[in-house]
PDB file of the backbone (N, CA, C, O) and the ligand in Angstrom, with CONECT records:
HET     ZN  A 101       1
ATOM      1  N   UNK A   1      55.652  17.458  28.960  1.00  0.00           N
ATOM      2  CA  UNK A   1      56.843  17.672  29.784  1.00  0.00           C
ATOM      3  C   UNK A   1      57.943  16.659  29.429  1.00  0.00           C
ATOM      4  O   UNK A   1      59.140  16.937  29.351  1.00  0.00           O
ATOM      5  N   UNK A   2      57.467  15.611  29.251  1.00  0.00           N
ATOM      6  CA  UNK A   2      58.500  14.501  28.703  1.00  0.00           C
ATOM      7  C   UNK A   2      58.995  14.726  27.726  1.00  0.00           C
ATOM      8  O   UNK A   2      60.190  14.467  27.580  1.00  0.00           O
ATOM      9  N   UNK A   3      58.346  15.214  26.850  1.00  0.00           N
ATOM     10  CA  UNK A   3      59.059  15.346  25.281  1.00  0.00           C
ATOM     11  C   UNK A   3      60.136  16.547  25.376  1.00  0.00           C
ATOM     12  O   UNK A   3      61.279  16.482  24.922  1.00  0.00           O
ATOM     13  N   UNK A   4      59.591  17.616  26.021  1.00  0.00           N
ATOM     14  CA  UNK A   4      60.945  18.152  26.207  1.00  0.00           C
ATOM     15  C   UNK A   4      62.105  17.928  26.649  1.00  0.00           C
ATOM     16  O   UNK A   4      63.136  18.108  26.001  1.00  0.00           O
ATOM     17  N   UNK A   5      62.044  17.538  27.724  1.00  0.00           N
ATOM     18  CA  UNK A   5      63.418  16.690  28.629  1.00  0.00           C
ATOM     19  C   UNK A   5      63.946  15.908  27.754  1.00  0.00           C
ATOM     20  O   UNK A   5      64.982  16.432  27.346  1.00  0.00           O
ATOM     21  N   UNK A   6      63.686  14.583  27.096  1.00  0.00           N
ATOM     22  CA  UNK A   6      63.703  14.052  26.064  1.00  0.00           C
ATOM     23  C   UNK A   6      64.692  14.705  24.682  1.00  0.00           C
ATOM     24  O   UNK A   6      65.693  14.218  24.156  1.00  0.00           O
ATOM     25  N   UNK A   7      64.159  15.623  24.459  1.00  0.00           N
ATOM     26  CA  UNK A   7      64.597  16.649  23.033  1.00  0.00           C
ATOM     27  C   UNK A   7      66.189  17.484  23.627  1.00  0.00           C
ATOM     28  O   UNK A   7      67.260  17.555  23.023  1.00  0.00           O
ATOM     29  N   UNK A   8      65.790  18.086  25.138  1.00  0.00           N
ATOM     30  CA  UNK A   8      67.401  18.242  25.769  1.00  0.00           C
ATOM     31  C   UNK A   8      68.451  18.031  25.917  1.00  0.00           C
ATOM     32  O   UNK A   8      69.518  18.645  25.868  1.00  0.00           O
ATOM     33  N   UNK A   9      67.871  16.405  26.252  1.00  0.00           N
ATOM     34  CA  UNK A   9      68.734  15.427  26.369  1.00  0.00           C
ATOM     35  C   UNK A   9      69.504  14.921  25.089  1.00  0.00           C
ATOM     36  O   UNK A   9      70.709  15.131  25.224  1.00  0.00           O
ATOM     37  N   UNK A  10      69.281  14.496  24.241  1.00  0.00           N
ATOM     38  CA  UNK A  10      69.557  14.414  22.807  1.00  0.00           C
ATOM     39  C   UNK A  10      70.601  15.384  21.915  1.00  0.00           C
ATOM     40  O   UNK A  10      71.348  15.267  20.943  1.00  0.00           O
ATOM     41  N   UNK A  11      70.202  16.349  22.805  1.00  0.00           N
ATOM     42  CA  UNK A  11      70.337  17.965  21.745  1.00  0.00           C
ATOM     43  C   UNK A  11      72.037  17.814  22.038  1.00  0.00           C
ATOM     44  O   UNK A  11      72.965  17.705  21.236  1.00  0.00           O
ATOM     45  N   UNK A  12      72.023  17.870  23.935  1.00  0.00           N
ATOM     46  CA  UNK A  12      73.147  17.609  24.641  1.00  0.00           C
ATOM     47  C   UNK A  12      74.091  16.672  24.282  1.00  0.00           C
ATOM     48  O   UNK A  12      75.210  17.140  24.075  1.00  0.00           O
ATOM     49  N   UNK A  13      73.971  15.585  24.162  1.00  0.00           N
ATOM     50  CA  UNK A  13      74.413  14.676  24.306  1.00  0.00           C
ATOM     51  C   UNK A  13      75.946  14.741  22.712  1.00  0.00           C
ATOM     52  O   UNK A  13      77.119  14.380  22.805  1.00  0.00           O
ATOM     53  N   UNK A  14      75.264  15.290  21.569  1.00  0.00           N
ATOM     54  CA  UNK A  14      75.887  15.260  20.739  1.00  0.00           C
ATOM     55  C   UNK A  14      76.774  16.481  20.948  1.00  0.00           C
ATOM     56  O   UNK A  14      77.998  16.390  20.860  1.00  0.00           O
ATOM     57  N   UNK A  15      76.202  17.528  21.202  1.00  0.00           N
ATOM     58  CA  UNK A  15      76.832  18.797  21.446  1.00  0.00           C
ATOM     59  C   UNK A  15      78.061  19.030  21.994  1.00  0.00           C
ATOM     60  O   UNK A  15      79.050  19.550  21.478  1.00  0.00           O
ATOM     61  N   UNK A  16      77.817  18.378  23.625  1.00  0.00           N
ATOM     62  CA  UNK A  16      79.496  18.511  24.526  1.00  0.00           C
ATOM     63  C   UNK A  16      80.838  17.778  23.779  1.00  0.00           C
ATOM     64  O   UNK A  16      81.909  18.384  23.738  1.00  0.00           O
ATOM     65  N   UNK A  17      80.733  16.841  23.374  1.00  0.00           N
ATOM     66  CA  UNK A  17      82.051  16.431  22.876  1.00  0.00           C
ATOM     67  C   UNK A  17      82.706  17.097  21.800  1.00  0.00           C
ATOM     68  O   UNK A  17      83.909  16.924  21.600  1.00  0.00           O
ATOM     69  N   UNK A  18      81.921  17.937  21.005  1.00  0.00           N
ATOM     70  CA  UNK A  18      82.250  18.962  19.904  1.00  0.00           C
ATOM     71  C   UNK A  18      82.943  19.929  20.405  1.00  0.00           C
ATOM     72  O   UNK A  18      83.951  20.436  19.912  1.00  0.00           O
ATOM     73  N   UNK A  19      82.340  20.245  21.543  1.00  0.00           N
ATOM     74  CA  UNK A  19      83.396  21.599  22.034  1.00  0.00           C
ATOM     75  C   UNK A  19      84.547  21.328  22.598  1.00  0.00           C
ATOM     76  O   UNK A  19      85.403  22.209  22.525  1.00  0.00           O
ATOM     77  N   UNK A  20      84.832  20.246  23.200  1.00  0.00           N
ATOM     78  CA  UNK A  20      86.048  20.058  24.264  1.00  0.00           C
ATOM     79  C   UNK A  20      86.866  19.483  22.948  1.00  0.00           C
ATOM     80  O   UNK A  20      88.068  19.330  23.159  1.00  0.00           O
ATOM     81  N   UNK A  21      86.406  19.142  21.628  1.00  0.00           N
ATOM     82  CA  UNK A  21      87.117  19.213  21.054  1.00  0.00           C
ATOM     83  C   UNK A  21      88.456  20.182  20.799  1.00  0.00           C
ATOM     84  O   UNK A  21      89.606  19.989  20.407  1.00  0.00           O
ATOM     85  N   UNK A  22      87.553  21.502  21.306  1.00  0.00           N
ATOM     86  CA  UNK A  22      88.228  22.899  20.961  1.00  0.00           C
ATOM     87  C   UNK A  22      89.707  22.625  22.154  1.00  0.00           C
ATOM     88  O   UNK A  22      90.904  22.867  21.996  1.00  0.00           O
ATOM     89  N   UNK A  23      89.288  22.296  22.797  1.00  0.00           N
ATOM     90  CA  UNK A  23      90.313  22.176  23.976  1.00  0.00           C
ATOM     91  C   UNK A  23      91.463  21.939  24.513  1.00  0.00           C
ATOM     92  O   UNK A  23      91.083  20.965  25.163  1.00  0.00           O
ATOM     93  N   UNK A  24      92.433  22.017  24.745  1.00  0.00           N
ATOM     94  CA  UNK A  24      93.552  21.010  25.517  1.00  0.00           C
ATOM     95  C   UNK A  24      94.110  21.303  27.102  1.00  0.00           C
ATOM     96  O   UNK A  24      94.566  22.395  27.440  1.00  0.00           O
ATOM     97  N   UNK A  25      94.009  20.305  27.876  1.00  0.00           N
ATOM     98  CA  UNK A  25      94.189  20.678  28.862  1.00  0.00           C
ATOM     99  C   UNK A  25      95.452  20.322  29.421  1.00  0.00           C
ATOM    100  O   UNK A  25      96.003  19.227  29.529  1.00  0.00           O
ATOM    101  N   UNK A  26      95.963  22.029  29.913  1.00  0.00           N
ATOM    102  CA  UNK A  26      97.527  22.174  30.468  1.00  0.00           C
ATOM    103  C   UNK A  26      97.486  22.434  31.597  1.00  0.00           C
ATOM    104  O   UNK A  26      96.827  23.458  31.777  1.00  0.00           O
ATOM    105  N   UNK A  27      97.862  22.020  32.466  1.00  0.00           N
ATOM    106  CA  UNK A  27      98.247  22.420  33.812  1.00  0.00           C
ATOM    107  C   UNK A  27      96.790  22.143  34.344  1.00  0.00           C
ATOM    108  O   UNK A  27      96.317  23.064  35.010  1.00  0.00           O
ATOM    109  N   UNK A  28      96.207  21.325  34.211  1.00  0.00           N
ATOM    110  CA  UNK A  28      94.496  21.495  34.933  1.00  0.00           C
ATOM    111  C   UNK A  28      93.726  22.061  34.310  1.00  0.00           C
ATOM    112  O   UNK A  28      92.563  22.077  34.712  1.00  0.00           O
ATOM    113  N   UNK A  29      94.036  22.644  33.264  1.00  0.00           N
ATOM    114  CA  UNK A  29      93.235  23.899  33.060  1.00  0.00           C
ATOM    115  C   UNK A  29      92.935  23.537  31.513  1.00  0.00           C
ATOM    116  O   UNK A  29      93.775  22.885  30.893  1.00  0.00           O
ATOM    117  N   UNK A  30      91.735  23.961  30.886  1.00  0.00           N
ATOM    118  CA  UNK A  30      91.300  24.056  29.486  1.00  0.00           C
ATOM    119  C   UNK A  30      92.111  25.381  29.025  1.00  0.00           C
ATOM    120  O   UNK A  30      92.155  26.521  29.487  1.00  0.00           O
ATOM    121  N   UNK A  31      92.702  24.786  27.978  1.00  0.00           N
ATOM    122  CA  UNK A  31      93.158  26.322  26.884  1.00  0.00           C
ATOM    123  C   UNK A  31      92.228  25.802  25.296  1.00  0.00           C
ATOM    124  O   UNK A  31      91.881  24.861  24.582  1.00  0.00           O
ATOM    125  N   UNK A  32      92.206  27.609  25.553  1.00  0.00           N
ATOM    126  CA  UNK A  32      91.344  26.999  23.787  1.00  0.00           C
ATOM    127  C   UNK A  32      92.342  26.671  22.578  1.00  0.00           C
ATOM    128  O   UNK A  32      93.126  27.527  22.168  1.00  0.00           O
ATOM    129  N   UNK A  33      92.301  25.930  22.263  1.00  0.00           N
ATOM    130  CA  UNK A  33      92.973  25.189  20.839  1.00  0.00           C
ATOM    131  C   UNK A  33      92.844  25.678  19.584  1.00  0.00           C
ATOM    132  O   UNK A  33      93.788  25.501  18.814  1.00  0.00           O
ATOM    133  N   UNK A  34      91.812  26.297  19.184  1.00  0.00           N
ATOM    134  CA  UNK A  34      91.120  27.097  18.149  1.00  0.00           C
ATOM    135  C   UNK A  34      91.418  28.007  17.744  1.00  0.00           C
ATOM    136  O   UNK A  34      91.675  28.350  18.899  1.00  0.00           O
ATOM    137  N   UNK A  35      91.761  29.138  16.988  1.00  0.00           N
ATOM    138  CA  UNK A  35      91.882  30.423  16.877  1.00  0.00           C
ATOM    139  C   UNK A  35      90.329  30.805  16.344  1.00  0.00           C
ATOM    140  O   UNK A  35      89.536  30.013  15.835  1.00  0.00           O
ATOM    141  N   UNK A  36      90.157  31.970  16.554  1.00  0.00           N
ATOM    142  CA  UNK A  36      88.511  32.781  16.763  1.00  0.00           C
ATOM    143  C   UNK A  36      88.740  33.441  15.223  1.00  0.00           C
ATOM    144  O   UNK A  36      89.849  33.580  14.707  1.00  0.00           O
ATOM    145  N   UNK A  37      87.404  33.833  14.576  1.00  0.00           N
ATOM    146  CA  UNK A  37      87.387  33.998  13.485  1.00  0.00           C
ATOM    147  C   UNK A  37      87.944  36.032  13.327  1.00  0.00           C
ATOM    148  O   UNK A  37      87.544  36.925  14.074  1.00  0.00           O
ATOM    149  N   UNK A  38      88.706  36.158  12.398  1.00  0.00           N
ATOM    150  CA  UNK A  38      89.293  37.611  12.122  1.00  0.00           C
ATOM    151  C   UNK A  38      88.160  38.692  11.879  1.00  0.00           C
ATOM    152  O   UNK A  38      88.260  39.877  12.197  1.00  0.00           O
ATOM    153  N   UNK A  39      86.993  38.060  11.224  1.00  0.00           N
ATOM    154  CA  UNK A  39      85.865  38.674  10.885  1.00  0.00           C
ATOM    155  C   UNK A  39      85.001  38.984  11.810  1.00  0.00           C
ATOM    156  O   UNK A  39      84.883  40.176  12.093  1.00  0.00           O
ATOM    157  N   UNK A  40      84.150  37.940  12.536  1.00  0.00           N
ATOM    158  CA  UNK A  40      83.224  37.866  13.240  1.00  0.00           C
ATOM    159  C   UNK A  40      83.360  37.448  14.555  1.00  0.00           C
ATOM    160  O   UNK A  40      82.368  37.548  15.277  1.00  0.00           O
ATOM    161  N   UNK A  41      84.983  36.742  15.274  1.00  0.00           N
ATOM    162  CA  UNK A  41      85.034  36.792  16.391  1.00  0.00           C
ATOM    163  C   UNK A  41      84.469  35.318  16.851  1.00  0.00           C
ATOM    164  O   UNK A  41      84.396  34.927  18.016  1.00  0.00           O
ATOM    165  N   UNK A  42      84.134  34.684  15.824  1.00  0.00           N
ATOM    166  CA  UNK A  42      83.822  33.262  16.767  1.00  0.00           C
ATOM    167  C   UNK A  42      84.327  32.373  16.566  1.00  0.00           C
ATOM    168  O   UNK A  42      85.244  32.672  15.801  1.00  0.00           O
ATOM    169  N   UNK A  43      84.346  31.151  16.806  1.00  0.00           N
ATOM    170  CA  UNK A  43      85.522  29.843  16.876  1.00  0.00           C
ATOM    171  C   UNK A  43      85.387  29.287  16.239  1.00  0.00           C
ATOM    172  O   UNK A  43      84.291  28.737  16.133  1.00  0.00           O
ATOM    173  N   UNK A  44      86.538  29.010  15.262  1.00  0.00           N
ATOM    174  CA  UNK A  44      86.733  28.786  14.228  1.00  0.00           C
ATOM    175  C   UNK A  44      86.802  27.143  14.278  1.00  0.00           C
ATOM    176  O   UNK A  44      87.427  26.686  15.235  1.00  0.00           O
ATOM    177  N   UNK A  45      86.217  26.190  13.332  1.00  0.00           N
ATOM    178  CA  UNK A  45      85.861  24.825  13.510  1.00  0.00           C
ATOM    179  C   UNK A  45      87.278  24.189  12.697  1.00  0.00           C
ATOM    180  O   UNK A  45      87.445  24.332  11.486  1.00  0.00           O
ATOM    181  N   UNK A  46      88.000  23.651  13.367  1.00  0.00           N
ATOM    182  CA  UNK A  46      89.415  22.787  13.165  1.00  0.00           C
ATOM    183  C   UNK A  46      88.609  21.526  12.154  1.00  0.00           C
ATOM    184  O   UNK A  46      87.498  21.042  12.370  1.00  0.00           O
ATOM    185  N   UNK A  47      89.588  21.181  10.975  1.00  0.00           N
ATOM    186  CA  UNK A  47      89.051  20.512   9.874  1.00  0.00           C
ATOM    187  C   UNK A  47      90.380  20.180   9.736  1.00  0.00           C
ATOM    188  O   UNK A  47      91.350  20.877  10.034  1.00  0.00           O
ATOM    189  N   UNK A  48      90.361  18.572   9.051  1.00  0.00           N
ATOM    190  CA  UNK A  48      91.483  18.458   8.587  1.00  0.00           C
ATOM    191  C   UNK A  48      92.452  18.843   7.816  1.00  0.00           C
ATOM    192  O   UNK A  48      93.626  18.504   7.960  1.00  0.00           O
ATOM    193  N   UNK A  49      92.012  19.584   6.941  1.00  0.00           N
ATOM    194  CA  UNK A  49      93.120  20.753   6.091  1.00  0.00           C
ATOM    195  C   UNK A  49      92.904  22.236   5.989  1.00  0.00           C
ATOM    196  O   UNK A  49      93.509  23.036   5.275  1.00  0.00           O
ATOM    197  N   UNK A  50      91.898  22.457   6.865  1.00  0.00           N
ATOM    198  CA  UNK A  50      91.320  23.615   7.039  1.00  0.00           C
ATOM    199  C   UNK A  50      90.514  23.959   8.059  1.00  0.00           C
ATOM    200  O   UNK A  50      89.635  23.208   8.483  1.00  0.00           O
ATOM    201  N   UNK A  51      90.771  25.190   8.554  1.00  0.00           N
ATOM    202  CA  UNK A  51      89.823  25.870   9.837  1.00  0.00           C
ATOM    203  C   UNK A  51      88.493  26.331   8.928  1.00  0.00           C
ATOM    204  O   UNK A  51      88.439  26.059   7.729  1.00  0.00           O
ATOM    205  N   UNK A  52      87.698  26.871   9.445  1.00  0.00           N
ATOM    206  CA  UNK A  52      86.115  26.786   8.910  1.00  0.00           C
ATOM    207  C   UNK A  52      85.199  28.312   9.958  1.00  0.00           C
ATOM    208  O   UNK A  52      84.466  27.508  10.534  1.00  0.00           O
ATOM    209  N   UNK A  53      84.965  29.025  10.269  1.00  0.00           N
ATOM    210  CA  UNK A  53      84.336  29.777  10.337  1.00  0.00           C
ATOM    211  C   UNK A  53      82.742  29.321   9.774  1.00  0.00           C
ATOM    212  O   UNK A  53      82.493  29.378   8.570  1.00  0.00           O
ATOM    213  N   UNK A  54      81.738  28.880  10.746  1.00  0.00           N
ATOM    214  CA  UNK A  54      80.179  28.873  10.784  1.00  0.00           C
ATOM    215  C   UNK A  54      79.533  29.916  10.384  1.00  0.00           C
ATOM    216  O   UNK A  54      78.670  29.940   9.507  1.00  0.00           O
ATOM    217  N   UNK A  55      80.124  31.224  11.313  1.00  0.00           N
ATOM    218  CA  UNK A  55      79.495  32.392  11.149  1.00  0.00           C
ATOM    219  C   UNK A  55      79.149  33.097  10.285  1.00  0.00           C
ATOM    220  O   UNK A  55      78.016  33.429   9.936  1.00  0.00           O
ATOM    221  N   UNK A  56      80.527  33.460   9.744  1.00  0.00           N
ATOM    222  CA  UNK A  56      80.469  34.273   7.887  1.00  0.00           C
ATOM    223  C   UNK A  56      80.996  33.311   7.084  1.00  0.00           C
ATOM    224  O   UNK A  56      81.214  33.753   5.956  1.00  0.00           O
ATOM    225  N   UNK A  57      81.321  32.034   7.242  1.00  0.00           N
ATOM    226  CA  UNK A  57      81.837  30.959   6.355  1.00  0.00           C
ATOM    227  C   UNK A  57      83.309  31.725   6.044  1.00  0.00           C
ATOM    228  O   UNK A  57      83.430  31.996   4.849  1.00  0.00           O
ATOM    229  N   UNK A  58      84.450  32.126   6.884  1.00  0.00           N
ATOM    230  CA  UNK A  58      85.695  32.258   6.666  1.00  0.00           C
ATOM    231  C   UNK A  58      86.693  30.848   6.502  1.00  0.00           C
ATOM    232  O   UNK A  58      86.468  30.075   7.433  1.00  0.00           O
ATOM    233  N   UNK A  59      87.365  30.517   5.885  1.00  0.00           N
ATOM    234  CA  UNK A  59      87.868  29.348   5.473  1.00  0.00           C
ATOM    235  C   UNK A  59      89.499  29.714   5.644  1.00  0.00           C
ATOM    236  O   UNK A  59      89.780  30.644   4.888  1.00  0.00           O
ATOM    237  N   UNK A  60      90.304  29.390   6.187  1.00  0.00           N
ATOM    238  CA  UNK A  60      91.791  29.302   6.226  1.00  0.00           C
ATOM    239  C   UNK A  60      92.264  27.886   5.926  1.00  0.00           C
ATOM    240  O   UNK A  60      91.895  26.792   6.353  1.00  0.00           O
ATOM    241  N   UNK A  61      93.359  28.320   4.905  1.00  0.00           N
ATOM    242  CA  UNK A  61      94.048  26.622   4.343  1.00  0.00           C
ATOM    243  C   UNK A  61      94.920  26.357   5.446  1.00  0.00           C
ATOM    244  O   UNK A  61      95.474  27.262   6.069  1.00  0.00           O
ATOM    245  N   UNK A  62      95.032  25.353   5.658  1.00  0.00           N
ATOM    246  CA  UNK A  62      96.247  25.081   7.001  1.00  0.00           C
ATOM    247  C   UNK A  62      97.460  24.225   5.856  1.00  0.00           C
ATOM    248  O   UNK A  62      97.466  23.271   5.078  1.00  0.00           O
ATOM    249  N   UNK A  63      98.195  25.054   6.258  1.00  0.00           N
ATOM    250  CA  UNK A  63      99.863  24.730   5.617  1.00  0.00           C
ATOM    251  C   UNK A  63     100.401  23.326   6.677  1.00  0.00           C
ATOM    252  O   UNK A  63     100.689  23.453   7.867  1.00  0.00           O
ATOM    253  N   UNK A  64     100.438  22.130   5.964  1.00  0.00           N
ATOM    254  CA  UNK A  64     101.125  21.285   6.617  1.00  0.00           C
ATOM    255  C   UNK A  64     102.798  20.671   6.173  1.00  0.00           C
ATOM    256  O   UNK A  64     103.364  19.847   6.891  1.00  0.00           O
TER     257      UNK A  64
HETATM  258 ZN    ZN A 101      83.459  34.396  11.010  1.00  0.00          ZN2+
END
């Protein structure tokens, strides 16, 4: 039982700050920051010169 709780805890801990990455909060409120992938619909991982798609590995260059 310990080792699980344990392994949760851990799993967590790294996890939440990754997402609120996605975030910015206006008015009280979380807006997502991210744009979602064209292909597969999921959230696309903000990189310094580039967005990133996990899912199907979609890659967009970001024009600075
Ligand atoms: Zn995708």
């Amino acid at each position: 039982m310990n080792i699980i709780a344990k392994k949760a805890k851990s799993k967590g801990r790294g996890k939440s700050p990754q997402l609120w990455k996605n975030y910015d909060i206006k008015d009280g409120r979380a807006v997502l920051k991210n744009k979602k992938c064209p292909k597969c619909k999921k959230l696309l991982a903000n990189m310094k010169n580039r967005i990133y798609c996990g899912g199907c590995g979609y890659t967009e260059i970001k024009k600075v």
